[in-house]
N, C-alpha and C positions, 0 to 999 in steps of 0.2 A: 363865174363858171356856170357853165349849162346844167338843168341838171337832167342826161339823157340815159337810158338804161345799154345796159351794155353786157352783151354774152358773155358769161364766163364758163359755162358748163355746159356738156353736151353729151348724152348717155341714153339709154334706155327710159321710158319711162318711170317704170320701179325706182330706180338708181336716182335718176332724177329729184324725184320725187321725199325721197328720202333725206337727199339733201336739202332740199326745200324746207322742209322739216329742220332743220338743224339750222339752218338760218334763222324760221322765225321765233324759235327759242331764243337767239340773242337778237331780238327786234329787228330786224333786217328782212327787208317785204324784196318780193321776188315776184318774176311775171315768170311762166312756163307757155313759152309755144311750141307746142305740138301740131306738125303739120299733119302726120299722119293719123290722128284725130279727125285734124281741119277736112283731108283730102275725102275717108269714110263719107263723112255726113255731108260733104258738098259733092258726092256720087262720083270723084275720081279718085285713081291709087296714084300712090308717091313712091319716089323710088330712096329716100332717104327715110331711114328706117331709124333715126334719132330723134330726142325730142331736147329743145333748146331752154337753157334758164337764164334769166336777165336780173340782173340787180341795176339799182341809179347808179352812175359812177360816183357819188358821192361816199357810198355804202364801201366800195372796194377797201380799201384798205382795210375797215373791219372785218371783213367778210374775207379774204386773202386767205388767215391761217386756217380759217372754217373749211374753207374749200381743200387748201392743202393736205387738210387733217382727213379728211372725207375721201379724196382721191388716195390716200396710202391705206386708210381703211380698205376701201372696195377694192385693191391691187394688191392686197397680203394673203 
Protein backbone atom coordinates (compact mmCIF):
# COMPACT_ATOMS: atom_id res chain seq x y z
CA UNK A 1 0.00 0.00 0.00
CA UNK A 2 1.03 3.76 -1.00
CA UNK A 3 1.74 5.66 1.68
CA UNK A 4 -0.07 9.03 0.47
CA UNK A 5 -1.59 11.75 2.75
CA UNK A 6 -5.06 12.14 2.53
CA UNK A 7 -7.60 15.27 3.73
CA UNK A 8 -9.48 14.53 6.46
CA UNK A 9 -10.28 17.94 8.00
CA UNK A 10 -11.19 21.23 6.89
CA UNK A 11 -11.94 24.25 9.14
CA UNK A 12 -10.77 27.49 10.07
CA UNK A 13 -7.28 27.85 10.88
CA UNK A 14 -7.64 28.09 14.70
CA UNK A 15 -10.02 24.90 14.61
CA UNK A 16 -7.54 23.36 12.45
CA UNK A 17 -4.92 23.97 14.24
CA UNK A 18 -6.14 22.74 17.36
CA UNK A 19 -6.66 19.65 16.01
CA UNK A 20 -3.46 19.23 14.70
CA UNK A 21 -2.49 19.60 18.19
CA UNK A 22 -4.39 16.61 19.43
CA UNK A 23 -3.10 14.32 16.82
CA UNK A 24 0.37 14.95 17.61
CA UNK A 25 -0.02 14.09 21.14
CA UNK A 26 -0.85 10.54 19.96
CA UNK A 27 2.21 10.57 17.39
CA UNK A 28 0.25 11.08 14.27
CA UNK A 29 2.22 13.93 11.95
CA UNK A 30 -0.12 16.02 9.87
CA UNK A 31 0.57 18.30 6.97
CA UNK A 32 -1.81 21.63 7.11
CA UNK A 33 -2.29 23.53 3.76
CA UNK A 34 -3.38 26.65 3.92
CA UNK A 35 -4.15 28.32 0.71
CA UNK A 36 -5.25 31.48 2.04
CA UNK A 37 -1.81 31.94 3.75
CA UNK A 38 -0.30 30.53 0.43
CA UNK A 39 -2.54 33.15 -1.74
CA UNK A 40 -1.31 36.51 1.04
CA UNK A 41 2.32 35.98 0.49
CA UNK A 42 2.33 34.97 -3.24
CA UNK A 43 0.24 38.71 -3.57
CA UNK A 44 -3.25 37.04 -4.59
CA UNK A 45 -6.59 36.54 -2.72
CA UNK A 46 -8.55 33.11 -2.50
CA UNK A 47 -11.84 32.91 -2.39
CA UNK A 48 -11.96 29.73 -0.10
CA UNK A 49 -11.76 30.84 3.21
CA UNK A 50 -10.72 27.11 4.89
CA UNK A 51 -7.52 25.80 5.71
CA UNK A 52 -7.02 21.81 4.71
CA UNK A 53 -5.35 18.97 7.18
CA UNK A 54 -3.77 15.85 5.77
CA UNK A 55 -2.53 12.78 7.53
CA UNK A 56 -0.67 9.45 5.63
CA UNK A 57 -3.62 7.11 5.10
CA UNK A 58 -1.77 4.69 6.98
CA UNK A 59 -2.43 6.91 10.18
CA UNK A 60 -6.49 6.96 9.45
CA UNK A 61 -7.74 4.59 11.43
CA UNK A 62 -5.87 5.75 14.36
CA UNK A 63 -6.47 9.06 13.94
CA UNK A 64 -10.55 8.36 12.85
CA UNK A 65 -11.89 8.48 16.62
CA UNK A 66 -9.45 11.65 17.35
CA UNK A 67 -11.09 13.44 14.57
CA UNK A 68 -14.56 12.16 15.60
CA UNK A 69 -13.92 13.28 19.13
CA UNK A 70 -12.68 16.89 17.98
CA UNK A 71 -15.53 17.52 15.49
CA UNK A 72 -18.45 16.93 18.39
CA UNK A 73 -16.15 18.96 20.67
CA UNK A 74 -16.15 21.97 18.23
CA UNK A 75 -20.17 21.26 17.23
CA UNK A 76 -21.58 21.24 21.14
Amino acid sequence: MNNEHIKVFSESSIVVKGLEIRLEDNDIGSIIKDQINSGIMGGFGTLDRTVDLFILNIDLEKATPIINNYKEKINS
